[in-house]
C-alpha positions as CSV (number, residue, x, y, z in Angstrom):
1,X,-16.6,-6.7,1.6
2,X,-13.6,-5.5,3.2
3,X,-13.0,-1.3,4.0
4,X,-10.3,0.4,2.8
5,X,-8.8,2.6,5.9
6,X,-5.8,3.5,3.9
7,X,-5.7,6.4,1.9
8,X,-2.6,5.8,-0.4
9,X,-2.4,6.3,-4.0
10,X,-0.5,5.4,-7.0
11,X,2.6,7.3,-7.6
12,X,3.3,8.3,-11.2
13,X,6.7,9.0,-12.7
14,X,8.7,8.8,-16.3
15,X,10.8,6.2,-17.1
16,X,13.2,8.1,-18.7
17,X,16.2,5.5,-20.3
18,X,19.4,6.9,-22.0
19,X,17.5,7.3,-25.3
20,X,15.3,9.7,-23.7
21,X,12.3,7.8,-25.0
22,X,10.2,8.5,-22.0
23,X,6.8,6.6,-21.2
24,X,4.9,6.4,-18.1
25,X,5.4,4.3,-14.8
26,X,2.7,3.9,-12.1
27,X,3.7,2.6,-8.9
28,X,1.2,1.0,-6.7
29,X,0.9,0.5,-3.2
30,X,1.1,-2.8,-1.4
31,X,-2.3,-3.0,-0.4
32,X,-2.9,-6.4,2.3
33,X,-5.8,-7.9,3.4
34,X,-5.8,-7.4,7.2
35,X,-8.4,-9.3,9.8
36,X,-8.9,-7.0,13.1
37,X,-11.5,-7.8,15.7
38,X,-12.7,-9.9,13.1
39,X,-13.6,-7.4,10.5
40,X,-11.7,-7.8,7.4
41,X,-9.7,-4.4,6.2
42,X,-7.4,-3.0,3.3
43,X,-4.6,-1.1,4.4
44,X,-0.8,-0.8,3.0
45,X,1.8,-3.6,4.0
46,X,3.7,-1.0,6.4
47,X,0.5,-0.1,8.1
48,X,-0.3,-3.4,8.6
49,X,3.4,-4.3,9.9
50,X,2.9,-1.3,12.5
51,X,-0.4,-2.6,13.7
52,X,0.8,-5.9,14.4
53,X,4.1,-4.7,16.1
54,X,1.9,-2.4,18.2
55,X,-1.1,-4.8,18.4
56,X,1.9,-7.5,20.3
57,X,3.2,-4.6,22.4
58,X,0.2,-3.5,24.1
């Protein structure tokens, strides 16, 4: 089972068209499967981006 280090949630909004008929929109985060040290972990698709740039630099 993998851990989830990331601590991002859904953001909610209203979809509001020129009728003004408004319903709900929920927009998730990209959430990645990421391998480190061989333990397998959830974190956001720009976290994971970061940790690989940095993870090449050091």
């Amino acid at each position: 089972m993998a851990k989830k280090i990331s601590n991002k949630k859904p953001m909610f909004g209203n979809n509001r068209p020129f009728s003004l008929k408004t319903s709900l929109k929920i927009q998730k985060p990209n959430m990645q499967k990421v391998t480190i040290n061989g333990e397998t972990v959830v974190m956001s698709a720009r976290e994971a981006k970061k940790f690989k740039k940095n993870e090449i630099n050091a």
